[in-house]
TORZA-336331 format. One record per residue (C-alpha): residue number from 0; residue in three letters; z, y, x. Coordinates in steps of 0.02 Angstrom, whole numbers, plus 50000, padded with zeros to 5 digits. Last residue first. Layout:
! residues N
   seq   type      up   north    east
   NUM    Ala       Z       Y       X
...
This chain:
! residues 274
   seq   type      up   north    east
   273    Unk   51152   50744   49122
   272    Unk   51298   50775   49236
   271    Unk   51359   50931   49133
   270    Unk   51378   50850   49005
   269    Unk   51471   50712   49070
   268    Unk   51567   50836   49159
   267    Unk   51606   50922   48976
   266    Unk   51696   50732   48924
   265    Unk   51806   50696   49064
   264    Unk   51861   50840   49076
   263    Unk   51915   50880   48900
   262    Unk   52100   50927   48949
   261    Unk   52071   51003   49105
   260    Unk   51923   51104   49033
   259    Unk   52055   51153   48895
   258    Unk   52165   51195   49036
   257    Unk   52038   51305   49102
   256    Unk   52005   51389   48959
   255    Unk   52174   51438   48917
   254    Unk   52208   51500   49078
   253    Unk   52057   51620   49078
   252    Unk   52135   51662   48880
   251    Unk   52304   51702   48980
   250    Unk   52219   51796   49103
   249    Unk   52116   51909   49002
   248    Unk   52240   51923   48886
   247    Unk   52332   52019   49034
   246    Unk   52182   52135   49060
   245    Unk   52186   52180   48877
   244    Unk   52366   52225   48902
   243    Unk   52315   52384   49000
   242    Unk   52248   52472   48838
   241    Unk   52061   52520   48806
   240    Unk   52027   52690   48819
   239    Unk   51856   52642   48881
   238    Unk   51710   52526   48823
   237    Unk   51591   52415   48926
   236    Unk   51688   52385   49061
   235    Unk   51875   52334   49030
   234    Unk   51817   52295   48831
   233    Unk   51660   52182   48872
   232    Unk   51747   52114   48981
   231    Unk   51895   52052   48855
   230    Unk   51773   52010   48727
   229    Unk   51661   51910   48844
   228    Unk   51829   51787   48899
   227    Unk   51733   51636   48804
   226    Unk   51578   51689   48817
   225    Unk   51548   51629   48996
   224    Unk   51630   51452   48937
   223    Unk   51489   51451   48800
   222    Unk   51354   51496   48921
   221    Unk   51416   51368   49051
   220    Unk   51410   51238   48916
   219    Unk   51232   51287   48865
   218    Unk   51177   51264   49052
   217    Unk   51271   51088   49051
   216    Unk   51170   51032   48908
   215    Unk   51007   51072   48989
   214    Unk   50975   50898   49083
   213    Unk   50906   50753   48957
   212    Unk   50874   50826   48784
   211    Unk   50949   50729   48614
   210    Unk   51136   50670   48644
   209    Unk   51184   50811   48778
   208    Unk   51076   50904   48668
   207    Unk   51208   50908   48525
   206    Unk   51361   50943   48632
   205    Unk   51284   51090   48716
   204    Unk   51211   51150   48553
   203    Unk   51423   51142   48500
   202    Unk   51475   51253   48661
   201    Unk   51353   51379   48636
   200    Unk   51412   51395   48437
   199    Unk   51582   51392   48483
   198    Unk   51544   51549   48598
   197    Unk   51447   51617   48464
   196    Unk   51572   51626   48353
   195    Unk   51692   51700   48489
   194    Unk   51583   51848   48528
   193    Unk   51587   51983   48390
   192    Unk   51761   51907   48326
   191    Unk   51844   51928   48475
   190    Unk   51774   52117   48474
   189    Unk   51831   52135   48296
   188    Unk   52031   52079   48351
   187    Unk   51994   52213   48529
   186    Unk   51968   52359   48417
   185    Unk   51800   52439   48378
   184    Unk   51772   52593   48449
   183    Unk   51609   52623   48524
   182    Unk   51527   52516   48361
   181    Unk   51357   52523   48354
   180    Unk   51309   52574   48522
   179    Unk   51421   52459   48597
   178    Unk   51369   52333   48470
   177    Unk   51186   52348   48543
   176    Unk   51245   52339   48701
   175    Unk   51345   52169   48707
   174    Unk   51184   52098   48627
   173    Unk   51080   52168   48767
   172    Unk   51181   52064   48910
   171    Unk   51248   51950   48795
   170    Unk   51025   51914   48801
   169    Unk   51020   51966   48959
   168    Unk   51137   51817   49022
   167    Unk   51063   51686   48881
   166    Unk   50908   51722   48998
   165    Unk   51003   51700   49181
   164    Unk   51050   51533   49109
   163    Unk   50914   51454   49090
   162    Unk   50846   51545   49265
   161    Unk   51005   51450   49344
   160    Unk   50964   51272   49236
   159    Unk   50792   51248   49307
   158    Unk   50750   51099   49186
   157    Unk   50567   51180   49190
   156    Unk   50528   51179   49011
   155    Unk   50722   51254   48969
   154    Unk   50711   51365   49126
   153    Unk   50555   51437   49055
   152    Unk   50586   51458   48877
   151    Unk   50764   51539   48916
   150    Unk   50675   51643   49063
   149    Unk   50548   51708   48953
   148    Unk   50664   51759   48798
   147    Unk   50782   51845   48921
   146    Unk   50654   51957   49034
   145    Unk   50563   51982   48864
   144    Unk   50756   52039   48794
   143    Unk   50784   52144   48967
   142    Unk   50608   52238   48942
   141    Unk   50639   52288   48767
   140    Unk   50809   52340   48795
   139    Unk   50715   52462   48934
   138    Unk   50584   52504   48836
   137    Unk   50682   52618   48698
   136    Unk   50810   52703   48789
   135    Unk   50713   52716   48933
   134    Unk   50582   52809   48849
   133    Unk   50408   52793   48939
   132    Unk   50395   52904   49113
   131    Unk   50235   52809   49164
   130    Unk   50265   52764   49327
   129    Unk   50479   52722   49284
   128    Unk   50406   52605   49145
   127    Unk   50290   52522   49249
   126    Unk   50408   52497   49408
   125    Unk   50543   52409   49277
   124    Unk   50440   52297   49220
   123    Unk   50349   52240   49404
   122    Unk   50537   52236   49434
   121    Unk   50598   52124   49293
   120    Unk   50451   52009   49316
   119    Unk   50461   52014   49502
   118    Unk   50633   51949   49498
   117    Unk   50581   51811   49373
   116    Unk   50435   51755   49479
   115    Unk   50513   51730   49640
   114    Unk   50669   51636   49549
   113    Unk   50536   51529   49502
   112    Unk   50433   51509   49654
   111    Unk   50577   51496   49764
   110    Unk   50646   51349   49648
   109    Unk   50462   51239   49645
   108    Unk   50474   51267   49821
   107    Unk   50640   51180   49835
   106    Unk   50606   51045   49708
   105    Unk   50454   50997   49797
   104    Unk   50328   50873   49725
   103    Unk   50429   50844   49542
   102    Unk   50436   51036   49508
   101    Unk   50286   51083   49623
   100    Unk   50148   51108   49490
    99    Unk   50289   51202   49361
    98    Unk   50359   51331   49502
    97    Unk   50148   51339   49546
    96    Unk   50110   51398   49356
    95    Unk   50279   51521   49386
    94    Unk   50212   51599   49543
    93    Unk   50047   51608   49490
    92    Unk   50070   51660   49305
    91    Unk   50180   51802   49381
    90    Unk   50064   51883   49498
    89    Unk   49919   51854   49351
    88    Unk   50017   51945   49235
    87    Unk   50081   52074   49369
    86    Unk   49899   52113   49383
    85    Unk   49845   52120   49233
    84    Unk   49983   52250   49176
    83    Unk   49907   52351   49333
    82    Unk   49759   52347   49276
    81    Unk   49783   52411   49094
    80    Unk   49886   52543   49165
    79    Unk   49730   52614   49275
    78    Unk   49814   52570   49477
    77    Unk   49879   52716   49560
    76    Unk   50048   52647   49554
    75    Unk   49989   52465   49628
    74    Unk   49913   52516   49786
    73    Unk   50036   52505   49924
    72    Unk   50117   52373   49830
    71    Unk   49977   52295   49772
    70    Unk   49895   52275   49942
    69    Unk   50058   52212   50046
    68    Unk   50058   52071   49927
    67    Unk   49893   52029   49946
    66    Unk   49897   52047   50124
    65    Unk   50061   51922   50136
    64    Unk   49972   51803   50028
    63    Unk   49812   51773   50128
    62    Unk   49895   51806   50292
    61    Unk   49998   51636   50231
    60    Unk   49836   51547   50176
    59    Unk   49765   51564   50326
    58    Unk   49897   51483   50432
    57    Unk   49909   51343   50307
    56    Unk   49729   51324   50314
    55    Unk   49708   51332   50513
    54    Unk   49828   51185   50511
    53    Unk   49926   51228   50675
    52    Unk   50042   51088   50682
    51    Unk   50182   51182   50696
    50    Unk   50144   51236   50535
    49    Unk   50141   51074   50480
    48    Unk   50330   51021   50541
    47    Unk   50389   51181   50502
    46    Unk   50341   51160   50331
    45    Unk   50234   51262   50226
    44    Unk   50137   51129   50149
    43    Unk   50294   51058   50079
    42    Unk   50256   50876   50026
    41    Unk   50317   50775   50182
    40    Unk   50247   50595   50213
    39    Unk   50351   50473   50127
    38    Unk   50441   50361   50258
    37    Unk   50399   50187   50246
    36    Unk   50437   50006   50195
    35    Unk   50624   50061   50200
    34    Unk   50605   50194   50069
    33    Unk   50507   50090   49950
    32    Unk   50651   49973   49927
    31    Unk   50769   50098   49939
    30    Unk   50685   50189   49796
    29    Unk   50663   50039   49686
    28    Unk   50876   49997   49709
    27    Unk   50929   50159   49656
    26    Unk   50834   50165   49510
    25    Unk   50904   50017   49458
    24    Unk   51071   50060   49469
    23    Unk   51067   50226   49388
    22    Unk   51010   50125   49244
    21    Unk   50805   50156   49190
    20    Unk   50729   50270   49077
    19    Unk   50872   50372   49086
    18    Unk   50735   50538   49100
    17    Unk   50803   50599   49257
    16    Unk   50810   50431   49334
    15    Unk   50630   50389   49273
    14    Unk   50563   50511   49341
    13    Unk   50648   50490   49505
    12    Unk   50559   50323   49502
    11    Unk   50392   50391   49454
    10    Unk   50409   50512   49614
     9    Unk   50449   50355   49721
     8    Unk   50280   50276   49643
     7    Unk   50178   50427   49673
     6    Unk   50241   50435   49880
     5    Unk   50199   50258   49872
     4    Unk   50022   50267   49846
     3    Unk   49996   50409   49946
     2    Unk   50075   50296   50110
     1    Unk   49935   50175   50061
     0    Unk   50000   50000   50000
């Protein structure tokens, strides 16, 4: 068997870890097998080991890339709008199309390219509406819930739990100041009851995909337990003339938590484990 051959069959086999297609056990034992008939050639085309090489390709590719990216930001501002929204679209379907190519070849690249994508999807954003002197106030919300909805899609069809989680981040993130605007003084009880609910919520979907979708329960666990002291944060720094005893609930409902976690340990790392 070819050395390409193999290098398929081991990525079947972590395949079929991820997806519990097969016991741990078994899985286990196909990939030593295949691992001591030979060592699977290295998938990173940016490698030390090939650039050191001296592949004229690689080497080409990387001026490529660096030019390109020197050339729109020298030239991107005076750029016709409709050209410069094309151009972080194709930017970003690049980096993000590649995350997705990579995802069972590289895990590593396939993370670079993602997280590489999402920061210059809030910049490229945020350098449009600065250029054009729109309304802050309006496009700015509008940009961090895009930013959100992408990255929640995104991280959910990649399985890359940090950008899954960096969505449900702007969406407390723009949620938190909505009701700021809304409501500047509402009183620490309403404030529990602004975030609590969804706190449960976060922690139930975690629950229910743990049963239904292999490896994003976890995220929505870590969103719930984020939630969980929100009201208190979002009363220290997001609203003032708040008394000191809020930052003494704080602690006691950070101790709470983490007892609970104590408590139902052996059930959330499960979760979290899928």
């Amino acid at each position: 068997m070819n050395l390409e051959k193999r290098e398929i069959i081991l990525r079947e086999i972590q395949y079929w870890r991820r997806s519990r297609v097969l016991p741990e056990q078994y899985c286990d034992f196909l990939t030593n097998l295949y691992d001591e008939e030979t060592e699977v050639k290295d998938s990173n085309p940016i490698s030390l080991q090939n650039l050191q090489q001296g592949s004229i390709k690689v080497w080409l590719f990387g001026f490529g890339i660096i030019s390109l990216i020197f050339l729109i930001s020298l030239y991107f501002s005076v750029f016709p709008w409709p050209l410069q929204l094309a151009t972080a679209l194709c930017v970003l379907i690049v980096c993000y199309g590649y995350s997705a190519i990579y995802q069972d070849r590289n895990k590593m690249i396939s993370l670079v390219l993602a997280g590489t994508g999402s920061v210059l999807t809030l910049g490229f954003g945020l350098w449009m509406i600065n250029l054009h002197n729109l309304d802050t106030d309006l496009w700015r919300p509008i940009l961090i819930a895009g930013c959100g909805l992408l990255w929640v899609v995104l991280g959910f069809l990649l399985r890359i739990g940090l950008l899954h989680y960096c969505g449900f981040a702007f969406w407390a993130l723009l949620y938190a100041g909505f009701f700021g605007q809304k409501s500047p003084d509402a009183s620490i009880f309403e404030l529990e009851l602004l975030w609590l609910p969804i706190c449960v919520l976060m922690i139930w979907l975690s629950w229910l995909l743990y049963h239904r979708v292999n490896g994003v329960s976890g995220v929505y666990l870590g969103v719930g337990v984020s939630l969980w002291i929100m009201p208190e944060i979002d009363a220290l720094m997001l609203r003032q003339d708040y008394p000191q005893w809020v930052s003494l609930l704080l602690i006691l409902k950070i101790a709470a938590g983490l007892a609970l976690l104590f408590i139902f340990r052996k059930k959330w790392i499960t979760w979290v484990a899928s």
